[in-house]
C-alpha positions, -999 to 999 in steps of 0.1 A, spaced: 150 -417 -443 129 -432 -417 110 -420 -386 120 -430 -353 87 -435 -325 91 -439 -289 71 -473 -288 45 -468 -316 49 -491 -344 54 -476 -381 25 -470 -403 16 -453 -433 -16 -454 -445 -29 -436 -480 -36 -399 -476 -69 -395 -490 -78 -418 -460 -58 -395 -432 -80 -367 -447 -111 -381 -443 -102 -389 -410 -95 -350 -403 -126 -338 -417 -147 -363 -398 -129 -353 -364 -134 -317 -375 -174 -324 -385 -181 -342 -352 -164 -315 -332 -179 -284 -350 -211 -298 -352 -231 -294 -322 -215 -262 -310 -224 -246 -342 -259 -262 -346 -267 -257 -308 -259 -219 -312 -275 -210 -342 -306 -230 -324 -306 -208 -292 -292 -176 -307 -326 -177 -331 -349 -184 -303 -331 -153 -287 -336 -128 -313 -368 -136 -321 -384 -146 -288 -377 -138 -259 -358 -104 -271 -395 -95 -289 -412 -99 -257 -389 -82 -236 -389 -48 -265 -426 -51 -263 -432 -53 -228 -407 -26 -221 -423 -5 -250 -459 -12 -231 -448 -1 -195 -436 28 -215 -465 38 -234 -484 37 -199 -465 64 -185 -470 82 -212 -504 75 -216 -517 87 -177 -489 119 -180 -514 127 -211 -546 121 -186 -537 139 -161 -530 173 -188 -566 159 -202 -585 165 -167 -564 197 -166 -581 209 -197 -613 197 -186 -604 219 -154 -598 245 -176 -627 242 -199 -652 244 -170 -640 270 -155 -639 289 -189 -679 278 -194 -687 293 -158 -668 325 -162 -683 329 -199 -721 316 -185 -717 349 -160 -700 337 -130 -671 357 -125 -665 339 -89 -646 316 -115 -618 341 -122 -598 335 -95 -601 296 -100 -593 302 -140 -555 314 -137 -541 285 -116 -555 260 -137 -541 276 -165 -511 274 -152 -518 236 -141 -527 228 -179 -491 244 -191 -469 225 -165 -484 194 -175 -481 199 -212 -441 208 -202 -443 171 -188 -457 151 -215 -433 170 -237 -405 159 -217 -419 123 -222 -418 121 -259 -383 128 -269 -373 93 -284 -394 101 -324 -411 67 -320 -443 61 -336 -464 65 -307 -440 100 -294 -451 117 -331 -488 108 -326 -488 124 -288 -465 153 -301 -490 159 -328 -522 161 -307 -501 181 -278 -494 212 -309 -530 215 -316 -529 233 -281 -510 263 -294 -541 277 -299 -550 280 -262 -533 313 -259 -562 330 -283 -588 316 -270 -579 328 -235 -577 359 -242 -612 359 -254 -623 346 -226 -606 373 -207 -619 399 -227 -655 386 -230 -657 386 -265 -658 348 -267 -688 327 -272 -695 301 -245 -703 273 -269 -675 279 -296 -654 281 -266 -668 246 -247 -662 232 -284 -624 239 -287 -617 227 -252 -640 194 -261 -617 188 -297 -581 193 -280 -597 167 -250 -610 138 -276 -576 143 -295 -554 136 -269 -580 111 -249 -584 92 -284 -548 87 -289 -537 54 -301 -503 43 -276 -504 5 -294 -515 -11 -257 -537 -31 -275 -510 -48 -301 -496 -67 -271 -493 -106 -270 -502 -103 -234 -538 -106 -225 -534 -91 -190 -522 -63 -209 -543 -65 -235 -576 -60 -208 -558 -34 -185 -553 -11 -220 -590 -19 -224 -602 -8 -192 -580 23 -191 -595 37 -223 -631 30 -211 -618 51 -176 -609 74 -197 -641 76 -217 -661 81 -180 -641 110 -170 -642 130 -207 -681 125 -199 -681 131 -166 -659 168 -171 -682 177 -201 -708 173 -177 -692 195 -155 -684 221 -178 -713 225 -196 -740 226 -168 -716 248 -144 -721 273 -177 -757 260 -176 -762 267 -136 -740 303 -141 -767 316 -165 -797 304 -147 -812 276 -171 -809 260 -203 -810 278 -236 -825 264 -265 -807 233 -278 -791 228 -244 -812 203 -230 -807 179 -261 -767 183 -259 -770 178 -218 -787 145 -220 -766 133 -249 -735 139 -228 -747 120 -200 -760 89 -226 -722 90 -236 -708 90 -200 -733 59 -193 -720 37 -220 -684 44 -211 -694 33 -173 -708 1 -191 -676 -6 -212 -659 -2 -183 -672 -29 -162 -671 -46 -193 -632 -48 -191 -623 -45 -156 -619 -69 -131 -640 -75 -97 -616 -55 -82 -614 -25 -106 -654 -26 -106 -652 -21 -67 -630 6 -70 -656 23 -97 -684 13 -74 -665 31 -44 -657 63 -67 -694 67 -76 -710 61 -43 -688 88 -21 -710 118 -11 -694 144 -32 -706 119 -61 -740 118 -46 -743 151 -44 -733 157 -80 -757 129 -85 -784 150 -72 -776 182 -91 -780 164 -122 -811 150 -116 -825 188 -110 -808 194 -143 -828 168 -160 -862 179 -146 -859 212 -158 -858 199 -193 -894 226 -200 -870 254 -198 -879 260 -160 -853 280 -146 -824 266 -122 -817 280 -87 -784 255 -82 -754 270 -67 -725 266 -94 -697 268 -72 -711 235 -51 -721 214 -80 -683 228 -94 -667 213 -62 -688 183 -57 -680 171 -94 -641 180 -91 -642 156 -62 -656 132 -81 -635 135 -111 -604 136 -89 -612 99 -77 -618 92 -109 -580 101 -119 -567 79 -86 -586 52 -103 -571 56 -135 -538 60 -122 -542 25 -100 -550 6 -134 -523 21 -147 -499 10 -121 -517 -27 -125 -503 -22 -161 -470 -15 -155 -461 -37 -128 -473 -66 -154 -455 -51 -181 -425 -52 -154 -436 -84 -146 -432 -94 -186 -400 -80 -185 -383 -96 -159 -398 -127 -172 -386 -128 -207 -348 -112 -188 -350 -144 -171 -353 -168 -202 -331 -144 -222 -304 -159 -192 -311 -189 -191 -306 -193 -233 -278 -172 -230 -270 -197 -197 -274 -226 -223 -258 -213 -252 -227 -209 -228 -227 -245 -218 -229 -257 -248 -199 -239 -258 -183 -250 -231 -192 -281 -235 -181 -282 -275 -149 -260 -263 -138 -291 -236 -148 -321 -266 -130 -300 -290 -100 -296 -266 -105 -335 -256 -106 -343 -296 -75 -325 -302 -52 -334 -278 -43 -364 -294 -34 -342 -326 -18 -312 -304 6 -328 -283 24 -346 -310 23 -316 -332 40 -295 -303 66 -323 -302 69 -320 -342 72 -281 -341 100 -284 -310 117 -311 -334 112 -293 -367 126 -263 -349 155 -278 -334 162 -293 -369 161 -257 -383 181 -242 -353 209 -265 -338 212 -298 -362 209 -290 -400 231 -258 -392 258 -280 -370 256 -307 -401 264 -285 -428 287 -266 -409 307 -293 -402 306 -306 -439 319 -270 -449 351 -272 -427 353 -312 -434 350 -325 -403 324 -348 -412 295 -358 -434 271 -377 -410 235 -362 -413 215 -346 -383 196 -375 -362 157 -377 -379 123 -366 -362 108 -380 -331 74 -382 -325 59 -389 -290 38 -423 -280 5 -431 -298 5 -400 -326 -18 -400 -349 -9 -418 -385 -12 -379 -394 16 -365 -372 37 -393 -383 29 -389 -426 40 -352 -409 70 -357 -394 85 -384 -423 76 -353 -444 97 -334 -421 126 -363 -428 125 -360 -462 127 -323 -465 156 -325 -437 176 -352 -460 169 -329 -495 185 -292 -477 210 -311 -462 221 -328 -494 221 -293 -516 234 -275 -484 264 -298 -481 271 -296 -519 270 -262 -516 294 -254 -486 315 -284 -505 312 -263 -536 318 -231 -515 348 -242 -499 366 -256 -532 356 -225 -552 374 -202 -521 404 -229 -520 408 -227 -558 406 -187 -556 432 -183 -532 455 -205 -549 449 -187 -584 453 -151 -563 489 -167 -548 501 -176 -581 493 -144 -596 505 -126 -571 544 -144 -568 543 -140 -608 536 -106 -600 563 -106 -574 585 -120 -602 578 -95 -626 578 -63 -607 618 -80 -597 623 -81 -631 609 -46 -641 637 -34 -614 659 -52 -627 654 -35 -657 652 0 -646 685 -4 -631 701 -10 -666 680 13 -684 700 49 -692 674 65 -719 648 86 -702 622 71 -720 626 37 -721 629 45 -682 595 60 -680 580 38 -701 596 13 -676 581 32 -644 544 29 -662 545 -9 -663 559 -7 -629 526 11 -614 509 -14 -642 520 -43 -624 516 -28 -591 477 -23 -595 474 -61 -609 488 -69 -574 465 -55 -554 436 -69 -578 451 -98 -568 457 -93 -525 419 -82 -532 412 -118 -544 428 -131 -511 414 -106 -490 381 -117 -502 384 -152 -495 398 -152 -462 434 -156 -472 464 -135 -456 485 -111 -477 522 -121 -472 534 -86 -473 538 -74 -434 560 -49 -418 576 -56 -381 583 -19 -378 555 7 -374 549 35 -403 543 68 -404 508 76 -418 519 96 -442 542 69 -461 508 46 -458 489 73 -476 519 76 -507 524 36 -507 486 37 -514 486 63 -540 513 49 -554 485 18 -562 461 40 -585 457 47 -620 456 82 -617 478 89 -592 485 124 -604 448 137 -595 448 128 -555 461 158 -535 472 152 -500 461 182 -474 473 186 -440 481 150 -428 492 147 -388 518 127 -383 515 96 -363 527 61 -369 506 31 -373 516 -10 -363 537 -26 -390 508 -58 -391 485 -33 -404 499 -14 -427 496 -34 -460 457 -33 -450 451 1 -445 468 8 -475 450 -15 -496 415 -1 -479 430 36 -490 443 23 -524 406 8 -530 383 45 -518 411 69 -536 405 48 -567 367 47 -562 363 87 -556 384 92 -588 365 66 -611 330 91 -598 350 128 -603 353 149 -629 387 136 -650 397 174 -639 393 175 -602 414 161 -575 401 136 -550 415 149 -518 432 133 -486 434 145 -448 444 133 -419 435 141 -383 448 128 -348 413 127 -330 414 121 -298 429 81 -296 420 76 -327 432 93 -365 405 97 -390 419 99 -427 393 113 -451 390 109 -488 369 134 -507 360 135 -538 337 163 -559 319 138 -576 283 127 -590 274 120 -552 250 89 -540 217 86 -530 203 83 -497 196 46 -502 225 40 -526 246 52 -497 231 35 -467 237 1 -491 276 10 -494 279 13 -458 269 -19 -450 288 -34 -475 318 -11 -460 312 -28 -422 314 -62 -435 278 -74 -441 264 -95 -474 283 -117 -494 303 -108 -519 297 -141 -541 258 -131 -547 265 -92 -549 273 -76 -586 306 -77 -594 310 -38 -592 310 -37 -556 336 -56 -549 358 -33 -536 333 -21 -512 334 -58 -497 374 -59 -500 374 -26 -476 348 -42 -451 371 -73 -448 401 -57 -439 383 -36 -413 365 -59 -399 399 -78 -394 416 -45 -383 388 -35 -359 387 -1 -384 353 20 -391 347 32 -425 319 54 -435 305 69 -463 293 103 -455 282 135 -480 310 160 -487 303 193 -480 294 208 -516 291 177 -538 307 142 -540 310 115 -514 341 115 -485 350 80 -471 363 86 -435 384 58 -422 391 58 -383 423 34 -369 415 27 -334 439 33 -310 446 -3 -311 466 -2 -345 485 36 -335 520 31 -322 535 55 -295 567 48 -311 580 83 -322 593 88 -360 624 77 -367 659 98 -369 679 97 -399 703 75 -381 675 49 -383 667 32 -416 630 5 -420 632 -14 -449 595 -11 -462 580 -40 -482 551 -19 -495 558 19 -497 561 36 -528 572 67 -536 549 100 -532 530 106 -569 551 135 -589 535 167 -601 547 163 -635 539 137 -661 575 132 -664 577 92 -652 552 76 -632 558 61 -600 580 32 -592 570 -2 -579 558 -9 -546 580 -42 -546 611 -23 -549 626 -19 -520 631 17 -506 654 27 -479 628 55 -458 644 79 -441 620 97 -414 635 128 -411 632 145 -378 608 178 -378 635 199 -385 646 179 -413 648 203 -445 654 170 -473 635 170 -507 597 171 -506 568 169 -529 548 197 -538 522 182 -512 546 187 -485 557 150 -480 592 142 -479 604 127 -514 613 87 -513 645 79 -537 645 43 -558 667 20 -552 685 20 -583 699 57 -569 708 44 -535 733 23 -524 740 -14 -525 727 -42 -504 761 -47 -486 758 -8 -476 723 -8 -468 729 0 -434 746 29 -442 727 66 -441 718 79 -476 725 114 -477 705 135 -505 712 163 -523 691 194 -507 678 212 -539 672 248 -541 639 262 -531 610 261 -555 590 293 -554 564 289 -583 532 271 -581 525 234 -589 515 239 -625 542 260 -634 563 234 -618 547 208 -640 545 225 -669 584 229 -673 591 189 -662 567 185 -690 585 211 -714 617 188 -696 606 160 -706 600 170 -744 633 183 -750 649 150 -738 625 132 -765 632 150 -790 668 149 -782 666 114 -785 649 112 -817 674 141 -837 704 123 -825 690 84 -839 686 103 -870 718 112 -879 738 95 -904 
């Protein structure tokens, strides 16, 4: 079948070429979006996002760094107050207890700094718990008992381990950074000299002169403190060397100048007449500026580390910037590169769905009811598709011609198989029709009582293979002949259904309402009630009834058949229901469910609900509901009044006497008034007498007066048990008198 293009001529090229075409468009469209972002996305990660991690790590480090100085010059406060108070200057005392207090709040700050268990947090935290040991040494120095060197020494190691930390300023790729760690260090250098200074010769001044060894340690200190001034303007910039210049030239620091050079000319062990307190205050001033300088090169490293940060957020942007265009600008080739693919496609899927929806359905719907055999229109494609879309859509033609081919042989096959069952279930069923005549035919001649009841079994016999075959019908759609114009009393449709089954002695019928149901319906409600009594009996126990009721709900009347059987599952029983309202198809279902599809027919015709529900102790109950629709208001008729039923039977027998007669006999019913007292079963229904007992055709319309028999007072088994002990005697009867000579 060909494919029809709106102005685009036909071509069909091979299709290892139409996939090389593909994977080109899909290479040149992939290509540089991919390539571009792995590109930029590398330079990310490790660029620009390195810089930015270390620069924010430096700025960092240099907070933590000066909150440690500033607990280092607390110490130093610390220690040389210590060495004063210990050297014999108790004027210190007061002084001593507020910088102790100083030293723990900053150590409570640096703490609070180094929470993150980096590298450079465990070295800081490290150094910071070697001053767990201040507590003892304080209280020596309160007590006296310490010694003024041993002391000086502690204070000195806790200062050089936290002033010699390592906080990686150094590791930086910035060179700005790189100096500014470098001249912070070296600051830091000066002031550990310049407060050992302090310290030791306020403890020096306190005691009045140098003691042996003193001298040596005093000038070695101030050797140190030198060199760390030389680093210094080794590293720092004109502007930093001002600062130091400035720091060193104020006249506290001249006057702390001065004290030490009296220090250093009483190296001959001369004594020293120098205040403590003023050389104490003079140098406090000095290392105070000291700290203002540390803290402005400190600020000169984080605002570059900021600086470094912004910077590298900048390019990370502007990548990130990039990487977007280039998406965008691969996203808008891609979408230009496909359009000439999508649009047609969208065209294809519309058609293919159409062809799925409206026109293969529409096609092989009409070749099922014959109307026609022309096949849906093929698949349009739009102006300029590509050879692809086209190889598609001919695909799409092809696949179109093959469904429509086996689905038109199949509704062909279908419709003959449905036509050739309904004709064989109309033959069967006149033969039946035939034969069930002729079984009455014979029952009217027959006198022996047991060529009579063997006459009544093939009579119920027949009757079954009938409705086998108005099953047959039912299934495929055809309508049963067999209609009343009158309407029936429910209780007559019940018997002319369990006049149908097998075992029609084991169904029981309970309290049944009366009410009367629309002649149209009848034969179907009985065939539904023929098909469920016979099911609940094939799944009972061969000794337990299968029980009817009937109830007047409302405007409805629910009739429920229970049975004490096996039961269903859950599953099993959700299944059956839906095969009871009509759904599936019978032709793929196993054939033991048949009757279950025969009952959703008919209601579904009949507008009536069947359900399969659990019965109360065990067994299933099938509860059919007529809808008001099928219920006649048209009250039971008198015995004045005689319906010639086509379908009802008479009610099953307590005893095994005879079974049933035919269905397709016809009965005279006479509905007896409520206060009618004629012969009834042992169910309570009024009894139904064959036709071979009533009167002639020409006399039909004449009113059949029965017998009223005496009142039975025993049960139904004892009742049974003597028409059984009846129907013995009569047998052999039969038998002794054939044997006489």
């Amino acid at each position: 079948m060909s494919v029809q293009t709106e102005g685009a001529e036909q071509t069909e090229p091979e299709a290892p070429r139409a996939g090389h075409t593909i994977r080109r468009r899909v290479v040149r469209t992939l290509g540089l979006p991919v390539a571009a972002t792995l590109v930029l996305l590398t330079i990310v990660a490790f660029g620009e996002v390195d810089n930015y991690s270390t620069a924010s790590d430096t700025a960092r480090a240099v907070t933590i760094d000066l909150a440690v100085q500033e607990l280092v010059q607390d110490l130093q406060t610390e220690r040389g107050l210590t060495a004063g108070l210990l050297g014999g200057n108790d004027g210190f005392r007061t002084e001593l207890l507020p910088a102790r207090d100083q030293v723990d709040l900053r150590r409570i700050d640096v703490e609070r700094l180094i929470t993150k268990g980096e590298e450079v947090d465990n070295r800081v935290a490290a150094a910071v718990r070697e001053l767990d040991g201040l507590s003892g040494v304080r209280a020596g120095t309160d007590t006296g008992s310490g010694e003024r060197a041993a002391t000086f020494a502690f204070y000195t190691e806790r200062i050089n381990e936290l002033g010699n930390l390592d906080f990686d300023l150094d590791s930086t790729g910035d060179e700005e950074l790189r100096r500014g760690a470098a001249v912070l260090e070296a600051l830091g250098d000066v002031k550990e000299a310049t407060a050992q200074e302090r310290a030791f010769l306020n403890g020096v001044f306190s005691a009045g002169g140098f003691k042996q060894g003193e001298f040596l340690q005093f000038v070695t200190m101030r050797a140190t403190k030198d060199a760390a001034l030389t680093a210094f303007g080794r590293y720092a910039n004109e502007t930093e060397r001002n600062a130091r210049d400035y720091t060193l030239d104020t006249g506290a620091a001249r006057e702390a100048a001065f004290f030490e050079q009296v220090a250093l000319r009483s190296g001959d062990g001369r004594g020293l007449q120098v205040n403590p307190q003023s050389w104490w205050s003079a140098h406090t001033t000095v290392l105070d500026d000291m700290l203002q300088l540390e803290h402005h090169v400190g600020s000169l490293i984080t605002s570059r580390a900021a600086a470094l940060e912004d910077d590298a957020s900048l390019r990370i942007g502007l990548l990130i910037g990039a990487v977007l265009l280039c998406l965008a600008g691969s996203v808008w080739l891609a979408t230009v590169a496909s359009q000439s693919v999508a649009r047609p496609l969208t065209v294809l899927a519309s058609e293919a769905n159409r062809l799925a929806g409206e026109q293969l359905p529409e096609a092989v719907q009409r070749a099922s009811a014959g109307d026609g055999t022309d096949p849906p229109a093929p698949v349009r494609v739009p102006r300029g598709a590509s050879v692809e879309v086209q190889m598609v859509a001919d695909a799409f033609d092809r696949v179109q011609a093959t469904a429509y081919s086996l689905a038109t042989e199949q509704a062909t096959l279908r419709r003959t198989t449905a036509e050739s069952l309904a004709n064989l279930g109309r033959r069967n069923q006149n033969l039946l029709r035939r034969q069930l005549g002729f079984i009455t035919k014979l029952e009217r001649e027959e006198s022996n009582p047991t060529g009579l009841a063997n006459l009544f079994e093939l009579d119920h016999l027949a009757t079954r293979m009938r409705r086998n075959a108005e099953s047959l019908l039912v299934l495929v759609g055809a309508a049963s002949p067999r209609q009343l114009s009158e309407p029936l009393n429910v209780s007559d449709v019940i018997r002319a259904a369990v006049s149908e089954v097998e075992e029609y002695r084991r169904v029981t019928l309970r309290r049944v309402d009366d009410a009367m149901v629309a002649g149209s319906t009848v034969s179907g409600i009985a065939h539904m009630l023929a098909e469920l009594i016979e099911n609940g009996l094939s799944f009972s126990p061969p000794d337990v009834d299968v029980e009817i009721h009937g109830r007047r709900i409302g405007t409805t009347y629910l009739i429920a058949v229970t049975d004490q059987g096996i039961g269903m599952s859950p599953a099993d029983m959700q299944r059956a229901n839906e095969r009871l309202r009509g759904e599936g198809d019978f032709i793929t279902a196993p054939a033991r469910y048949l009757g279950h599809y025969v009952v959703g027919r008919l209601g579904l015709q009949m507008g009536i609900e069947v359900q399969l529900t659990p019965s109360p102790v065990t067994g299933v109950t099938a509860r059919i509901t007529l809808p008001a629709e099928i219920l006649s208001e048209q009250q039971v008729p008198t015995p004045a009044r005689q319906i010639t039923a086509a379908i009802a039977a008479p009610a099953p027998a307590p005893a095994p006497v005879r079974p049933l007669p035919s269905a397709s006999i016809e009965y005279v019913v006479v509905a007896d008034s409520p206060s009618d007292d004629g012969p009834r079963t042992v169910n309570g229904l009024r009894k139904r007498t064959p036709r071979a007992q009533r009167a002639q055709p020409h006399a039909a319309t004449a009113t059949v007066q029965a017998e009223r028999p005496a009142p039975v007072s025993d049960s139904p088994d004892s009742v049974r048990d003597r028409l059984n002990a009846l129907r013995g005697g009569i047998q052999r009867g039969s038998t002794e008198t054939a044997g006489t000579p």
